[in-house]
C-alpha positions in Angstrom: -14.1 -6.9 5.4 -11.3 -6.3 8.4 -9.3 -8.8 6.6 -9.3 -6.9 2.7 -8.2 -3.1 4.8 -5.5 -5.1 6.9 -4.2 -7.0 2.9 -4.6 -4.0 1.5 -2.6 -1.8 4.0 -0.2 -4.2 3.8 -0.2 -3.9 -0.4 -0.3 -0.2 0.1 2.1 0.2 3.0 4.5 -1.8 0.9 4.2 -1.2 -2.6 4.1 2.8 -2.3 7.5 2.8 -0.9 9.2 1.0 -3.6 12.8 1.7 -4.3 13.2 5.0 -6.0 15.6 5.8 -8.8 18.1 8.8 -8.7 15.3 11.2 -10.0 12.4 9.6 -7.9 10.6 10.8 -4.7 12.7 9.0 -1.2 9.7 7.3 0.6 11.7 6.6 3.3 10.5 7.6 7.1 7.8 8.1 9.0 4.1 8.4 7.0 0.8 9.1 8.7 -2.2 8.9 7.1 -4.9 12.3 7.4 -7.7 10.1 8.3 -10.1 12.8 7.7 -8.8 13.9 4.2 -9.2 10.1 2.9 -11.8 8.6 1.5 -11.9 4.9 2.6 -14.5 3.6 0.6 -16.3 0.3 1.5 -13.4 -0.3 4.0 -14.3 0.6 7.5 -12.4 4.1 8.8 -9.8 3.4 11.0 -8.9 5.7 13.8 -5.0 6.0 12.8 -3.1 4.2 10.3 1.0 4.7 10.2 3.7 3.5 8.3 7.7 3.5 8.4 9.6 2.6 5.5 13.2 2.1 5.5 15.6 0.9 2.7 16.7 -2.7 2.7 19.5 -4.1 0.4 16.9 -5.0 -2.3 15.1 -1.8 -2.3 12.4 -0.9 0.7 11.3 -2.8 4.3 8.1 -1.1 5.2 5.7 -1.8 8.4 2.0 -0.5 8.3 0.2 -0.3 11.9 -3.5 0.0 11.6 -5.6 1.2 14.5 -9.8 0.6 13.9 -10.5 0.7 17.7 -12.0 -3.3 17.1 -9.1 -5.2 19.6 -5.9 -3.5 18.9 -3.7 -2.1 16.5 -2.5 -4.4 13.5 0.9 -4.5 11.9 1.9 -5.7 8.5 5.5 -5.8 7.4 6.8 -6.6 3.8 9.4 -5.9 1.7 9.0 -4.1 -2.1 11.0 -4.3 -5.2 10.7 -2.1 -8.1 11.2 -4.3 -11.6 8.1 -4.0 -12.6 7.5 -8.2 -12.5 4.6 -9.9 -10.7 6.2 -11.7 -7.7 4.5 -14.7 -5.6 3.4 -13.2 -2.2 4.3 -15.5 0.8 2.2 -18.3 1.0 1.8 -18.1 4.8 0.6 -14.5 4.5 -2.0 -14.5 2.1 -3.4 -18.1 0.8 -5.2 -17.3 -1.6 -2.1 -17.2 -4.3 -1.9 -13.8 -5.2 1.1 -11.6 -6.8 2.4 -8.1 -6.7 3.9 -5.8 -9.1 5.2 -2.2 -8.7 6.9 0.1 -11.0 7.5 4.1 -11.5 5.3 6.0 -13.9 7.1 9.4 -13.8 7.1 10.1 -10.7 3.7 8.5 -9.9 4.2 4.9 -8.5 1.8 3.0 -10.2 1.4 -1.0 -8.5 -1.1 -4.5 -8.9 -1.8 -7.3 -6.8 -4.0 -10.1 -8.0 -4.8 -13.5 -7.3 -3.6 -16.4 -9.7 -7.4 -17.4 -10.4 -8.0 -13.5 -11.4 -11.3 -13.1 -8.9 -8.9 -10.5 -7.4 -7.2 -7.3 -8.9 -5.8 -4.2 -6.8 -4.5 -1.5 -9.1 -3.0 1.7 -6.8 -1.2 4.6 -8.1 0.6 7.1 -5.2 1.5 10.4 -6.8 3.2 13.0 -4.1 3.5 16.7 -4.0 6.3 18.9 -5.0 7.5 19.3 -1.7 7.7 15.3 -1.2 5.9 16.1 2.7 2.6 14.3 0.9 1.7 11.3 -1.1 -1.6 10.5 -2.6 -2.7 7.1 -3.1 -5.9 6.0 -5.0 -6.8 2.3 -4.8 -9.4 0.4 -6.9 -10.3 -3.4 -5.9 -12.6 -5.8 -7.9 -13.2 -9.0 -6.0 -15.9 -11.4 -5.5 -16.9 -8.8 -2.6 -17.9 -6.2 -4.8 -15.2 -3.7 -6.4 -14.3 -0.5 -4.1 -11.9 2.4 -4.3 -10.4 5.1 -1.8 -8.1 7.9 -1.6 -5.5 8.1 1.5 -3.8 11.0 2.0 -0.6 10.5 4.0 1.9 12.8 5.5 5.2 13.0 6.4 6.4 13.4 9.9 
């Protein structure tokens, strides 16, 4: 169970700070997530969960540090693109051959990640609020765990 919050912060931290167009809300900063106005689901609370997202040449670099009080905080780094196309995710970071696409819907960003066999399928969708200072991400997972969903609510410092 550790594992799927620590993939899917990495999904989430990554894919909600794809590369925005001229009319598009800028992701890029500082995020924090209001532990105690998100609803985590089956996935265990964490104490604090951060991210930092900062442009690259191909769209967005993001890092997402988890804290669950268990051993230490996690980090998970990747980097997003915005084209709407399932892309391989690296081998060495997640075996079990999954892909991840991302796109805008408005100015919702609506994203997937699923595995090649199809046992696994993560749909989230991040709107943010008019004064781009919040985002809004709901999450649904089905998976040969059971299928889950949450809510995180993350701020901009």
């Amino acid at each position: 169970m550790r594992k799927t919050i620590i993939l899917l912060a990495a999904f989430v931290g990554c894919a909600a700070w794809a590369s925005p167009g001229a009319d598009k809300p800028d992701p890029t900063g500082t995020w924090v997530c209001n532990i105690g106005q998100s609803k985590f689901g089956k996935v265990p609370k964490p104490q604090v969960m951060t991210l930092k997202v900062e442009r690259n040449s191909d769209g967005f670099h993001s890092v997402q540090t988890i804290d669950d009080g268990l051993g230490g905080p996690k980090t998970v780094a990747g980097d997003w693109f915005m084209d709407g196309k399932f892309h391989p995710e690296d081998a060495n970071a997640t075996p079990n051959k999954t892909s991840t696409m991302s796109r805008w819907d408005g100015d919702a960003l609506v994203a997937e990640r699923k595995s090649e066999d199809g046992s696994y399928d993560q749909k989230i969708r991040i709107t943010f609020s008019s004064d781009r200072k919040t985002a809004t991400e709901h999450v649904t997972v089905k998976s040969p765990n059971g299928d889950s969903s949450s809510t995180l609510v993350w701020e901009r410092q």
